[in-house]
N, C-alpha and C positions, 0 to 999 in steps of 0.2 A: 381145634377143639376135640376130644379127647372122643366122647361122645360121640360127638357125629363121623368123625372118619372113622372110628372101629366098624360104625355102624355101616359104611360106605364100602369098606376093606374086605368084612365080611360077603356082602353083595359079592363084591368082585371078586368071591373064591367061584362064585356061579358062574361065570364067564360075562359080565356086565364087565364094560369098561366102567373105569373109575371115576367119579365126576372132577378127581379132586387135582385131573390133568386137564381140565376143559377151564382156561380163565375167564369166560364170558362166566359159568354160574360160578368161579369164585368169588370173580366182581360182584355179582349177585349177591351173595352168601356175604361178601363182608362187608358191603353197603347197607343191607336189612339186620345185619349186627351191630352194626352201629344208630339205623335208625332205630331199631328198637330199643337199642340202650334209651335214648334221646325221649322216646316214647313212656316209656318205664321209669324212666327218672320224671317226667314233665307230672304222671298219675298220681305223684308221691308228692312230687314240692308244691304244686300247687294247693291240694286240701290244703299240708300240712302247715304251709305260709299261711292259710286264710286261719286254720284251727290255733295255731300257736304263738304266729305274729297279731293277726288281726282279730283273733280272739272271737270267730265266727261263733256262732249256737248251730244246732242242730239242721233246721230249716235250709241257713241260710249256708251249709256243708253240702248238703241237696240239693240246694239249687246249684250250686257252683260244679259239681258231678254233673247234675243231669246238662248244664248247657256244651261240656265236652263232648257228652255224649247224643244230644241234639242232632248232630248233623248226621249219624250213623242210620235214622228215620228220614231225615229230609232229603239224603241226597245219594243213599247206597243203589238205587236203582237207575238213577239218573247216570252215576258214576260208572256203574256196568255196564251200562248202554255207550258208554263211551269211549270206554278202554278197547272196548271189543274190535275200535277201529280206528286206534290211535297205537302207537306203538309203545312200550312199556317203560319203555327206558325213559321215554321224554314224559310223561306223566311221572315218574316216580324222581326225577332231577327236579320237576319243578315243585311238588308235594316237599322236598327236602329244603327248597331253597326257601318256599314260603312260611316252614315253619321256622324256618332258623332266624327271619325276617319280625316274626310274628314275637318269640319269645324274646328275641333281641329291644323291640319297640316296647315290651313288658318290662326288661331292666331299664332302659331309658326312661321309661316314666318314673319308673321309683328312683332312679337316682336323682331325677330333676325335682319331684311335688311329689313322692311318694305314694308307695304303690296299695291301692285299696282295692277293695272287691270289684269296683268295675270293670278294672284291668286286669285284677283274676279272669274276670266272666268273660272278656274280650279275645284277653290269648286265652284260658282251655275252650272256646267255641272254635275260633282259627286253628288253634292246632289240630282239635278234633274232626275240625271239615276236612284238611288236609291229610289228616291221618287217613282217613276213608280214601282218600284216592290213591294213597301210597300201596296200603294191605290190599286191595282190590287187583294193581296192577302185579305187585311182585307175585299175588298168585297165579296169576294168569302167566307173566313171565317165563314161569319153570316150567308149563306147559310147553311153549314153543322152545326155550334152551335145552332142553333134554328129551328123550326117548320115554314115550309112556310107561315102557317097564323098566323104568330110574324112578318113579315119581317117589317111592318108599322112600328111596335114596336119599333124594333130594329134599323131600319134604323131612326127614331125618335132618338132616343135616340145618336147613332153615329154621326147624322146633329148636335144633339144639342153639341155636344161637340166639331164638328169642328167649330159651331157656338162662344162657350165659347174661340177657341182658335182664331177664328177672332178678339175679346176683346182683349184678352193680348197682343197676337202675338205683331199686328201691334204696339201698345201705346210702349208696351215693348221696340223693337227694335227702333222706334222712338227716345224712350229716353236715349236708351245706347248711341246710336250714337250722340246725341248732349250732352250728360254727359259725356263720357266715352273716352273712344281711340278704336280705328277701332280695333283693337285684340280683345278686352274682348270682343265688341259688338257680331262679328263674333261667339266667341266661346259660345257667352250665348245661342245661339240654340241647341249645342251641346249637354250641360246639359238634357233638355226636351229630344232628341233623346235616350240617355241614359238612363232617368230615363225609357223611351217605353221599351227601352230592358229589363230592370228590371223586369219592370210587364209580357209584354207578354210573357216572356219566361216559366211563371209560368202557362200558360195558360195546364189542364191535359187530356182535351180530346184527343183520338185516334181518328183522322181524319178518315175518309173511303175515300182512294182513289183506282183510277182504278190501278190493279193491270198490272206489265210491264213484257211484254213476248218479245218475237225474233220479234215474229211478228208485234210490237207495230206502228204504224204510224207513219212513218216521220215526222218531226217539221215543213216539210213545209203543210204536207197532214192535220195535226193537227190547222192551222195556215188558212187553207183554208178552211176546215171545218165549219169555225169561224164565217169568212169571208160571207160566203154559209148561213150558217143559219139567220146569221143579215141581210143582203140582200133579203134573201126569207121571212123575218118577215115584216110584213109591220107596224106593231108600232116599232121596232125597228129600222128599215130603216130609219123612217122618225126622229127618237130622233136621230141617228146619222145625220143627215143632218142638224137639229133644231141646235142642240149644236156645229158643224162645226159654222154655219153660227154667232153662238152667240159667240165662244171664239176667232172665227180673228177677230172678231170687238171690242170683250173686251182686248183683247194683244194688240193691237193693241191703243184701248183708255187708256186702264192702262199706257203704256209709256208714256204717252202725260199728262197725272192726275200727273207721277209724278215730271212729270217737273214743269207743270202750276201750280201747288201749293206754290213749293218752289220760281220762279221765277217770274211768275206773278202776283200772291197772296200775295207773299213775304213772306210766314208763315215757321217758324221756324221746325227744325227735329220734336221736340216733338209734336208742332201743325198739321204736317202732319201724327205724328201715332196716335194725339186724333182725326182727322176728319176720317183715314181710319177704325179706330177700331169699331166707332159708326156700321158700318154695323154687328159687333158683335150682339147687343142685340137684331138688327131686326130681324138676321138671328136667335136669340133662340125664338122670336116669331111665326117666320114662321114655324120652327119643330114645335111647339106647334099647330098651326095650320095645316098641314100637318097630323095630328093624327086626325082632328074632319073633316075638310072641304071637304074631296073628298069622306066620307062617304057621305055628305048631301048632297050636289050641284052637285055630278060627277066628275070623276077622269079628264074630257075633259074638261070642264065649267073652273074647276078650274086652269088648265095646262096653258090656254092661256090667261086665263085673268089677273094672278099674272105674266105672263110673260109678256106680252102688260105693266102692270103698273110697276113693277119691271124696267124694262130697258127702258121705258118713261122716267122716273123721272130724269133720268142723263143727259136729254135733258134741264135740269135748270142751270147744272154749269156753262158754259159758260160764260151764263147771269149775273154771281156773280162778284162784283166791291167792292169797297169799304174798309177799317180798318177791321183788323181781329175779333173785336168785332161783326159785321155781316157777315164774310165771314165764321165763323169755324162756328155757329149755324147753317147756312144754309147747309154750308156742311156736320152739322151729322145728320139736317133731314132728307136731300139725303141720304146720304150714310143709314141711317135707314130702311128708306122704299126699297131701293134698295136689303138691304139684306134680310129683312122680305120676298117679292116676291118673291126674287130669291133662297129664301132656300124652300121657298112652292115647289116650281118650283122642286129642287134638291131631296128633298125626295120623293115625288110623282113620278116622274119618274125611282129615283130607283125601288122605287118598281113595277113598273110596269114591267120596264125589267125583276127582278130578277123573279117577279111572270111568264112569260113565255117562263122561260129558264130553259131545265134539267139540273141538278145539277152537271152532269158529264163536261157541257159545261158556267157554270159560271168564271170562271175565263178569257177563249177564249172570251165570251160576252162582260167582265170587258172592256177587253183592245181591241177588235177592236170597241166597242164604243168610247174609250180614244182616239186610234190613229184617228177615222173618225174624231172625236169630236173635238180634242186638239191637231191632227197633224200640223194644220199649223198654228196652235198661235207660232213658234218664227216668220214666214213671216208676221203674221199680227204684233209682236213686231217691226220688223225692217222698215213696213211700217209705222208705229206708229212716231219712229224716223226721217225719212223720211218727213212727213206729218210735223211734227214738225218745223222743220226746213227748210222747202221752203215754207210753207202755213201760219206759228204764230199758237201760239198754241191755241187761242180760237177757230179757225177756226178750225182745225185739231179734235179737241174736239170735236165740234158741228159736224162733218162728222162724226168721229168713232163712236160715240155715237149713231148715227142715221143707222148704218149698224146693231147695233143689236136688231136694230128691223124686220129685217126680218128672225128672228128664232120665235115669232108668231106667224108672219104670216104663215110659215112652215108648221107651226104644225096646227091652225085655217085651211087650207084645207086640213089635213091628217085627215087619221082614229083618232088617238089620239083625235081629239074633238070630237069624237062621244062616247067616253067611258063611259060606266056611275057610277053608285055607289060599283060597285063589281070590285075589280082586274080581268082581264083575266087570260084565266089557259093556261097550256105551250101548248094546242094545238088551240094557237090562232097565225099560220102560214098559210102558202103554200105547202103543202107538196111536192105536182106536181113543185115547184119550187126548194125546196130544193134538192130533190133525194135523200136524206136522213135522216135514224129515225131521231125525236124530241121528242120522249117519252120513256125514259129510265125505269122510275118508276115501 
């Protein structure tokens, strides 16, 4: 990927070896390219089977979002308490195997008795569960396969490949579903999910984890630990608050994007997966920058100012009229710069967390930032639907869209603007708040 090694190459003019001679994280890196393809296509054929085949309403577009997004509430802390002492490879083979299983029993029903919304609702809640254990563990992964001062690297290198799978995902799934029949569409995720299992199971390093005795801590004391530490961090407090406020206003807009497109717009499955894909190439832009900018400008300058333009810029569709000869340009500028900002946004902040969090507590970090983060995106999905339907959906747009912008502003009066061209080191907490160690090492 073009993207991420430039971004890796450059590193290693600093005298960082290269990751991209270490095959454990390429295993890594092409296994999480693949599931994310699998993942990114699953976001797309599903509405759009339920909107186009099954000729959903509003409501009932909301519901079927938020039950993918269910499990990211129910079980992101649970899931971090777990990974933290299970090894990562084997959580993230069988998160691969389950979903490939999940969407596979989704085409078998529609081939057999055809496939209606309960079997929407059934595989995006399983793939969704599974999804949460997968992202959880390959974050924590790159913690133990690489060197703390790789994480830009790496975390480079991983944006751009979930970046590459924004590209296909969405166009992909797009075009099954108005090519194809609702089965195939469904199971062509499956395929990528499987091919993940392939690679990362090849993955050979022996993990180091905590070793488990009688006396080990409770799931909930582990769970709360988690809890305590991101709480008593005051950059990660305020990135869990920033990313709350930004994904119930993105669930929430995305329900409404995927109506007003096909309904408003009147643009076809495939023209809905080449306008959503466009944020593909931004987003391999933004990895690319993501490796040079927070060196130069600061890690703060740059956090909120790709954020301000990043989720500005969706404050133009609304305004979009017109024959799809100007409505799909316009919308893959948007969606361009949208993803450019927002993957700046994405990688810099990982690293930032991952840089001040021990190693023993990367996984518990993963996902109580997940659940603060992306707990209540199915409510902000079904407000999405909601909004839709008793407001019109320009309307509805021009509001969701406008709530996330106050994850900016969040973060503009938190510590995180003050950051400057160095990562912080893991004892950039509260200790007196936490009441317990933060330095393992």
């Amino acid at each position: 990927m073009p993207s991420a090694s430039s971004a890796v190459s450059d590193s290693g003019r600093t005298g960082l070896p290269s990751l991209w001679r270490d095959g454990d994280f390429l295993r890594l890196w092409a296994g999480q390219t693949a599931s994310q393809l699998g993942e990114h296509g699953s976001l797309v054929v599903l509405p759009l089977i339920a909107v186009l085949t099954l000729h959903a309403g509003a409501d009932q577009l909301g519901a079927l979002r938020a039950a993918g997004q269910a499990p990211i509430l129910l079980l992101s802390l649970f899931v971090g308490a777990w990974v933290d002492r299970w090894r990562t490879r084997t959580v993230m083979v069988l998160a691969d195997l389950g979903r490939t299983l999940a969407l596979g029993a989704a085409a078998v029903a529609g081939l057999l008795c055809g496939l209606g919304l309960p079997a929407l609702f059934l595989a995006a809640f399983a793939v969704g569960a599974l999804s949460v254990f997968f992202d959880v563990a390959y974050q924590a992964s790159l913690v133990r396969l690489v060197k703390r001062d790789q994480l830009v690297q790496g975390n480079s290198a991983l944006e751009g490949s979930r970046s590459a799978a924004q590209i296909g995902g969405p166009a992909l799934g797009g075009a099954l579903v108005s090519l194809l029949s609702a089965p195939i569409a469904a199971a062509s995720s499956g395929l990528f999910f499987a091919l993940s299992f392939l690679t990362i199971r090849r993955i050979r390093c022996r993990e180091s984890i905590p070793e488990r005795s009688e006396h080990s801590p409770r799931v909930w004391r582990r769970i709360h630990e988690g809890l305590r530490f991101v709480v008593g961090n005051n950059l990660l407090r305020t990135v869990g608050l920033a990313s709350a406020a930004f994904q119930f206003s993105f669930a929430a807009m995305m329900t409404v994007y995927l109506l007003f497109l096909p309904r408003e717009l009147h643009l076809s499955g495939t023209a809905v997966g080449l306008a959503l894909a466009a944020t593909g190439p931004g987003a391999l832009l933004g990895s690319v920058l993501a490796a040079r900018l927070p060196n130069r400008f600061g890690y703060g300058v740059v956090l909120v100012s790709a954020a301000a333009l990043g989720d500005g810029v969706l404050l133009c569709v609304p305004v979009l009229h017109g024959p799809s000869a100007v409505t799909i340009p316009a919308l893959v500028a948007v969606n361009f710069v949208f993803g450019a900002f927002g993957q700046l946004v994405n990688v810099t902040v990982m690293a930032v967390r991952q840089a001040v969090t021990p190693d023993r507590m990367q996984g518990r970090v993963a996902a109580t930032i997940t659940f603060v983060g992306m707990g209540l995106t199915p409510f902000g999905s079904l407000l999405g639907g909601l909004l839709a339907g008793e407001w019109g959906l320009r309307t509805s747009f021009l509001v969701t869209a406008g709530g996330m912008m106050l994850s900016p502003v969040l973060m503009a009066l938190s510590p995180l603007a003050r950051l400057g061209r160095a990562l912080p080191g893991i004892g950039h907490v509260r200790p007196a708040v936490l009441n317990c160690p933060v330095n393992d090492r």
